[in-house]
C-alpha positions in Angstrom: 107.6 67.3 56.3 110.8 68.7 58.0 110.9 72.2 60.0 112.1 74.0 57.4 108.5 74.4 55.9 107.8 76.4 58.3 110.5 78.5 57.3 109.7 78.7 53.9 105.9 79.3 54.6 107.0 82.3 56.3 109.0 83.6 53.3 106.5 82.9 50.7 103.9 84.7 52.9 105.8 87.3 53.3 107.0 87.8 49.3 103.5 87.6 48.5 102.2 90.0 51.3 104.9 92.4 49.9 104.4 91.8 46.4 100.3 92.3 46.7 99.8 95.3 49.0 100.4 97.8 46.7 97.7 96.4 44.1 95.5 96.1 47.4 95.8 100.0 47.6 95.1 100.1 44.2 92.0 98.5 44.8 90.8 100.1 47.8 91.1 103.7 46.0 88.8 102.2 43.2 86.3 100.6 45.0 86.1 103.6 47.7 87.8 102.0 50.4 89.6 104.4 51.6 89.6 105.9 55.6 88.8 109.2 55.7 90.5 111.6 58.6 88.3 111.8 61.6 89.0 113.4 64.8 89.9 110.5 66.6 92.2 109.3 64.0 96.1 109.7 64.0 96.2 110.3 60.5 95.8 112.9 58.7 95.1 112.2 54.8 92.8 109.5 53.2 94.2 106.5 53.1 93.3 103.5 51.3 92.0 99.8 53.2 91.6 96.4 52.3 95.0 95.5 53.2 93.6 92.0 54.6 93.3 91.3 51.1 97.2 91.1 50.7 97.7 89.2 54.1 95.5 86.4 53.2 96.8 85.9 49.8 100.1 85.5 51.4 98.7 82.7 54.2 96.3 81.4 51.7 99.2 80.7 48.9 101.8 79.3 51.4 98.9 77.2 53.0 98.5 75.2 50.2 101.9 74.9 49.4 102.9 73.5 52.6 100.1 72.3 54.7 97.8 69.1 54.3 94.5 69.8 53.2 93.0 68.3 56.5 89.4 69.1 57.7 91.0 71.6 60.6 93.2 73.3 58.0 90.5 73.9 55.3 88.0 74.7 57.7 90.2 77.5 58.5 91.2 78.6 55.9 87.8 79.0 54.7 86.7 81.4 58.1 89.7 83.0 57.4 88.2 83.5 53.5 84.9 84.5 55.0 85.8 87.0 57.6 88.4 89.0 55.3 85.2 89.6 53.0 83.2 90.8 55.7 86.1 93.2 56.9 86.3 94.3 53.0 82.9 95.0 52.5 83.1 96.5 55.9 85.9 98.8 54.9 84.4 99.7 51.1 80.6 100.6 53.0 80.3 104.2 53.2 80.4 104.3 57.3 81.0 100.6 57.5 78.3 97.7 58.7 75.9 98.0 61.1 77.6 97.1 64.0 75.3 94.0 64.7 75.5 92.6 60.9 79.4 93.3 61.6 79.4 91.0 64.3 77.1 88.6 63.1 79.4 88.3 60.5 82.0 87.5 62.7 80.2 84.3 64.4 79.4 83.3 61.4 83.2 83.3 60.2 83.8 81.9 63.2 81.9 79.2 63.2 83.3 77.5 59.8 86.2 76.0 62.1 84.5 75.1 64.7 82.0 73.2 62.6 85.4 71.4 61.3 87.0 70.2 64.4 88.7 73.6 65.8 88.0 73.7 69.7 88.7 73.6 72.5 87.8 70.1 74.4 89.8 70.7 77.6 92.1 72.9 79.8 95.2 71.5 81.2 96.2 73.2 84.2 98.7 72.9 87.1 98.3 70.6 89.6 94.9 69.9 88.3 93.3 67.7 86.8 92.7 68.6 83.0 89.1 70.2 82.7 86.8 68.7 80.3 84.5 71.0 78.5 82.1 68.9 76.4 79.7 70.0 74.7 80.3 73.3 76.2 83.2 73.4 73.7 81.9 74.8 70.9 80.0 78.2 72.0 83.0 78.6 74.2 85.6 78.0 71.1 83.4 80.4 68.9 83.0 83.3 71.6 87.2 83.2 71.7 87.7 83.4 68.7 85.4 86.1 68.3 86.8 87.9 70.9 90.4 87.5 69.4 89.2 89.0 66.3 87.9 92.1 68.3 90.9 92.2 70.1 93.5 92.4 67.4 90.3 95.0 65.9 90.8 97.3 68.7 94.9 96.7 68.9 94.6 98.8 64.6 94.3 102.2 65.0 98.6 103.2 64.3 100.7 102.7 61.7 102.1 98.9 61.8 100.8 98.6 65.6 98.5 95.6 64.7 100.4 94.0 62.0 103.8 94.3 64.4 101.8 93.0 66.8 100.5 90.1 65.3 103.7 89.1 63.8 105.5 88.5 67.1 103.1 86.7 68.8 102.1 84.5 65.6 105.9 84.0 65.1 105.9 83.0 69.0 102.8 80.4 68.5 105.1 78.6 65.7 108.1 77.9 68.3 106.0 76.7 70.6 104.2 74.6 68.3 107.1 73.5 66.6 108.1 72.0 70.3 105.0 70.1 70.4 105.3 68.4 68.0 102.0 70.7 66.3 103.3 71.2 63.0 100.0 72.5 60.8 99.7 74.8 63.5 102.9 76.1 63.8 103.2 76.2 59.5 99.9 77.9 60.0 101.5 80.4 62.6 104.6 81.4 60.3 102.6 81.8 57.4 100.9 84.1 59.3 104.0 85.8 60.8 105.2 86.4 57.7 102.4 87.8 55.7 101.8 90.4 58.9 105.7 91.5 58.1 105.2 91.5 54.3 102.3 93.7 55.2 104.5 95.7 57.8 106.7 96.6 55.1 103.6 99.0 53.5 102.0 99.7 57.2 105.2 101.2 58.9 104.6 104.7 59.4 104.4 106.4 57.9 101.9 103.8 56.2 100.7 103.9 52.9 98.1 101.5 53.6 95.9 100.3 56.3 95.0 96.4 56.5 91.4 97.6 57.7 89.0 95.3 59.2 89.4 93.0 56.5 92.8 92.4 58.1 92.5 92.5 61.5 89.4 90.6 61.8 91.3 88.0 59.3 94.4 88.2 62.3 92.3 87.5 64.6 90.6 84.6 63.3 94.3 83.1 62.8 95.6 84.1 65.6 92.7 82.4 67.9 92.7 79.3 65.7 96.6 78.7 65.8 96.4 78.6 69.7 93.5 76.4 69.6 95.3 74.1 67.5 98.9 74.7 68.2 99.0 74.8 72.3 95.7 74.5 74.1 95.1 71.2 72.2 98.1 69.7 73.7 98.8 68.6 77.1 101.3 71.0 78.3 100.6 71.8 81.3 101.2 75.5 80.9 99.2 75.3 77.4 96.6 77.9 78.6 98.8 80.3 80.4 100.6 80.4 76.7 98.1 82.6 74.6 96.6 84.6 77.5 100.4 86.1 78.2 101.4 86.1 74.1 98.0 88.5 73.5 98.0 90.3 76.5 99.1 93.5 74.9 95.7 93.6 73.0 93.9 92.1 75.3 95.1 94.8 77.6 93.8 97.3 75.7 90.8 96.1 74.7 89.6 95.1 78.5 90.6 98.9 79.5 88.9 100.2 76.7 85.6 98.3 77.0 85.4 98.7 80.6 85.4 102.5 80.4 82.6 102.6 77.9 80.5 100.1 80.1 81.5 102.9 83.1 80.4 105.4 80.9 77.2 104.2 79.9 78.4 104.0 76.2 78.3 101.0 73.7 80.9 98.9 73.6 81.4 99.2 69.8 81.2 103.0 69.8 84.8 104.8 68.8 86.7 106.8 71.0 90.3 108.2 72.0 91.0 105.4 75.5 93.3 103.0 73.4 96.6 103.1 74.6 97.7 104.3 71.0 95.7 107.8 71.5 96.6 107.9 75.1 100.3 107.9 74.2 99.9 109.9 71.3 98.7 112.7 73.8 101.4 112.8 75.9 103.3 113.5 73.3 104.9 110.2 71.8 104.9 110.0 67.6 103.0 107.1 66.0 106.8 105.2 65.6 107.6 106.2 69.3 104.6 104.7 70.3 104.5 101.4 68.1 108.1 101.1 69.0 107.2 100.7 72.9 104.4 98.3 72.7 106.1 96.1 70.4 109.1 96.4 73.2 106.1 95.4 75.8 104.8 92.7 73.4 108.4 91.3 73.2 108.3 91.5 76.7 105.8 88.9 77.5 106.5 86.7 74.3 109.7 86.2 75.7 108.0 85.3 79.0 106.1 82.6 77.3 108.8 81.1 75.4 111.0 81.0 78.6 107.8 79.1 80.1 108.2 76.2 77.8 111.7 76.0 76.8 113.8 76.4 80.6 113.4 73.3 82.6 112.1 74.7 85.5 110.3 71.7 86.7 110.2 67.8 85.7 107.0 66.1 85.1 106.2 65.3 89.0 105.9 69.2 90.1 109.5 69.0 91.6 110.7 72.6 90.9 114.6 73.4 89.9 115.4 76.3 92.2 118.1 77.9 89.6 115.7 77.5 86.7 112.6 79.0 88.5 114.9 82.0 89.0 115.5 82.2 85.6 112.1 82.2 85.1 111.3 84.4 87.6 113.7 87.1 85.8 111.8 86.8 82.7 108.8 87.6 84.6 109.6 90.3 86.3 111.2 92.2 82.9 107.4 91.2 81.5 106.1 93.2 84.7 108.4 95.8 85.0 107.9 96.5 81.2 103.8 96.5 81.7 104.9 98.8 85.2 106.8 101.3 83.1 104.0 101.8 79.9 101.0 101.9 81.8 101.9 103.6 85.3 105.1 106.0 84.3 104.3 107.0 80.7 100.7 106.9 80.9 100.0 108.4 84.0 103.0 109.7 85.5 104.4 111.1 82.3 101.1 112.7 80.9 100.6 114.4 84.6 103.7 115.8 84.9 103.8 117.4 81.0 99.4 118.2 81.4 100.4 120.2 84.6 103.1 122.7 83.1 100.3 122.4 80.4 97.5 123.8 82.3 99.8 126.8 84.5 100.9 127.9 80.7 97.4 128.5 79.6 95.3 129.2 82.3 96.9 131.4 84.8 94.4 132.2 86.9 93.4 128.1 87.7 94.5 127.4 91.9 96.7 124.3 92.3 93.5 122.4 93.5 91.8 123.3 90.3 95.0 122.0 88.0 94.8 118.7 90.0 90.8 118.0 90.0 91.6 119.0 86.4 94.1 116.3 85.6 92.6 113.7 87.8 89.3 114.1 85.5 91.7 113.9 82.0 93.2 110.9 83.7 90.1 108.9 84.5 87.7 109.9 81.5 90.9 109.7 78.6 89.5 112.7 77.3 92.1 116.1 77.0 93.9 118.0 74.6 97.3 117.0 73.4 100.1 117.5 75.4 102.9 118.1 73.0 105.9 116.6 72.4 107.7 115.9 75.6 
């Protein structure tokens, strides 16, 4: 096996991704799977699901064309099989599943790796000694990758925001694992980078499909087990710094969003408008302006963890290079500046500066104290009217 299989996984993943999504839609508007406008939802006509279906044809296919059949890889290919039929029965049920049986389903899922060797038996960290997890390893293994799959979940709710997503940081994963000498994983991870862009292709706004649960829980599941397998089963010492800064764009999101429903007394699975997506999307961005700028963000921090293995900053005894650190350093502090400018200036500044002019148009008779006890509640409840285009 050479790296070039990686390569080619990608392609073939991607042909296939392209090649199926259409019949996917096809499928979707037969069985009923199809997402109806709500008034949370950014679009605005029905549009058919089950896009998962497509993505894991494409990983499936290039999986067993270039990836040994070892316990790891079949046991995850089989919760990757698993949870895509959840998500599809999810997306053809009339209102979806309970969300309980959802989630059930997910462990479940979940667990099919796990039970084949996919967890986590240590950290490696700095300067520390690695920490051994035992048999703690498994619940802790099947709660992440749980929690990936909501992640990516929460990240779907634009056109090509998840699948866009999902390719760069599974296309990160495989460079990484490529340089540690992980090559299932990192096969695994451009397989799954390239059915995500084969699947972009159809998702783009505007989309013609949506990949549904059946795709982002499948995304997920990947996404967790390629880092499992890929990075946080080596010894680098960085290993675990690697997927928390590759998926923090999701992660983000989803921590912002399920602390303001626990503040709010609400359940965590209920829907609302506090993603970033619909926060953008009310000051005034388009769905592609708004894609556009969390990809850029994603980049961001994907180039932050590929600078953290590839520029020799240290040597193996702690000593630090001061010119390299710099360098590293720099790459930080674009991945902060970038985080800086989407949440601070176009989330908050932005939206207060457009809501204001908002508020004196159409209520003339509200004080300046009333306008800002106005905006300060819009701002800390995520609930207000669109802005308009800025």
């Amino acid at each position: 096996m050479n790296d070039l299989d990686a390569l080619w996984a990608f392609l073939v993943a991607g042909v296939v991704a392209v090649a199926l999504t259409p019949l996917t839609a096809r499928l979707a508007r037969r069985v009923g799977a199809v997402a109806l406008p709500r008034d949370r939802d950014l679009h605005d006509r029905p549009m058919p699901r089950l896009g998962g279906l497509a993505i894991l044809a494409g990983v499936l296919l290039a999986s067993i064309l270039f990836l040994p059949a070892s316990t790891e890889m079949r046991g995850i290919l089989a919760g990757a099989i698993a949870i895509a039929l959840v998500g599809a029965v999810d997306d053809a049920r009339p209102g979806g599943l309970h969300p309980v049986v959802k989630l059930a389903g997910q462990f479940a899922a979940a667990a099919i790796p796990v039970a084949c060797d996919v967890r986590v038996e240590n950290v490696t960290l700095p300067f520390v000694d690695p920490l051994h997890l035992g048999a703690w390893g498994y619940p802790l293994t099947l709660i992440g990758i749980v929690a990936v799959m909501n992640v990516v979940n929460f990240t779907d709710g634009v056109d090509g925001l998840a699948a866009g997503v999902c390719t760069i940081a599974a296309a990160t994963f495989a460079i990484i694992a490529l340089s540690l000498d992980r090559e299932d994983a990192a096969i695994l991870a451009a397989a799954t980078a390239g059915a995500a862009v084969g699947f972009l292709r159809h998702n783009f706004h505007p989309a013609s499909i949506f990949m549904g649960d059946s795709g982002s829980n499948l995304l997920g599941l990947l996404l967790a087990c390629i880092a499992i397998q890929g990075v946080l089963k080596t010894a680098a010492v960085v290993a675990l710094f690697f997927p928390l800064v590759i998926l923090a764009v999701p992660a983000a999101d989803a921590t912002f969003v399920v602390a303001k429903r626990i503040k709010y007394r609400r359940p965590v699975y209920s829907a609302d408008t506090w993603h970033f997506h619909h926060r953008f999307a009310n000051i005034g961005f388009s769905q592609r302006r708004t894609v556009l700028y969390l990809y850029a963000w994603t980049l961001s921090l994907a180039a932050l963890a590929l600078a953290m293995r590839f520029v020799p900053y240290s040597d193996d005894d702690g000593n630090f290079a001061l010119g390299w650190s710099l360098v590293i350093v720099g790459f930080g502090l674009i991945a902060l500046a970038a985080s800086i400018y989407l949440v601070v200036v176009l989330e908050i500044l932005k939206f207060r500066r457009f809501r204001e002019r908002q508020l004196r148009r159409s209520g003339g008779e509200l004080s300046d104290r009333e306008i800002e006890e106005e905006i300060e509640r819009e701002v800390e409840t995520g609930e207000f009217d669109a802005v308009g285009p800025p």
